[in-house]
N, C-alpha and C positions, 0 to 999 in steps of 0.2 A: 954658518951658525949665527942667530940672529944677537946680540947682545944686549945682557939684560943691566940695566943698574941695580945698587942692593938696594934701591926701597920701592921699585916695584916686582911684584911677585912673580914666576912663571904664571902661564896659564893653564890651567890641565884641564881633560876634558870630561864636562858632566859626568857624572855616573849616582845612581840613585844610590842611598845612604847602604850600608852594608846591615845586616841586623844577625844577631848568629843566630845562630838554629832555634834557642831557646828562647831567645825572643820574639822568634817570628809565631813559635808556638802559642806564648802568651798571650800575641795579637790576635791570633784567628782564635783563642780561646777567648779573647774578652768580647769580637764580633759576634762569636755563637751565643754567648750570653746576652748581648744587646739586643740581637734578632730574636732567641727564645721568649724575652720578657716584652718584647714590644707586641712580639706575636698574642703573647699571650695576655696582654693588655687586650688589643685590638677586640681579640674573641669576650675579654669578659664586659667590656664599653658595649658590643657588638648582642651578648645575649640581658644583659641590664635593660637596653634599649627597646630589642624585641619582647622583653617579657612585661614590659613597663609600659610599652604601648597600645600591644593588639590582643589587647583583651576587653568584652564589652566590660562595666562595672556594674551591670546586674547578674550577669549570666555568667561571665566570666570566660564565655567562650567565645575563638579566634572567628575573626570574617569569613566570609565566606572568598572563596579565591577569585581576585578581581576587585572585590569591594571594599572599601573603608569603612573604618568605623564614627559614626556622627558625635561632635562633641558638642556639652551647657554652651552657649552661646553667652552667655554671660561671665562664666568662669573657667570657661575652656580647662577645666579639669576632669570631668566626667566623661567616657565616651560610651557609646553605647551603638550597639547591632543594629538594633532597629528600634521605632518608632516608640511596641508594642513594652519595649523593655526600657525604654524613656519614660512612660506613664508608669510602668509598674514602678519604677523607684523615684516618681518624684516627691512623693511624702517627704524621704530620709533625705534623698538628694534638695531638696529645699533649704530646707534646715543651715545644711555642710555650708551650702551655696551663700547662704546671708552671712554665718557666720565669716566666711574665707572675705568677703566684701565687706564686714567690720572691719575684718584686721588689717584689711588692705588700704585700708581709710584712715585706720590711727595709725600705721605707721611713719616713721618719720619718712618723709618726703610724696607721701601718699595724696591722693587728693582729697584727703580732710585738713592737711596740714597748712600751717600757715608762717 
């Protein structure tokens, strides 16, 4: 028997912390709620994104499969299908397009700023 003095400890060996039943329940209940909400983060980040991007802003309809949609080269906020649906709304789309390039000018840090 090896001998210990009284101020250092035995050694005993690892053993992962005990938790009783009710706790451990707690845990896998608070994991299933982290997963559920993160889950259901992911899908609502995941359909905002899809609905927000692929749609033309004339027509309002999805690409065709395979293809993207072309954006204002100027204020890369407009996209649109095709060509035919870039002329049809550049009237309105003009307009949007100057004013979004105002504001982006007086703001502070913007390149009107001084």
């Amino acid at each position: 028997v090896p001998q210990t003095s009284a101020l250092t400890p035995t050694t005993r060996p690892l053993r992962p912390p005990h938790f009783s039943k009710p706790a451990r329940c707690a845990a896998i209940r608070r994991d299933i709620r982290q997963q559920r909400t993160q889950s259901m983060l992911r899908n609502l980040l995941g359909a905002l994104d899809e609905a927000d991007q692929v749609v033309c802003s004339k027509c309002h309809s999805r690409p065709a499969s395979g293809s993207k949609l072309r954006h204002c080269g100027r204020c890369r906020s407009s996209r649109y299908c095709n060509t035919q649906c870039a002329k049809a709304d550049w009237a309105e789309h003009k307009l949007e397009r100057e004013r979004l390039h105002e504001e982006k000018e007086e703001a502070p840090g913007g390149r009107g700023a001084k």
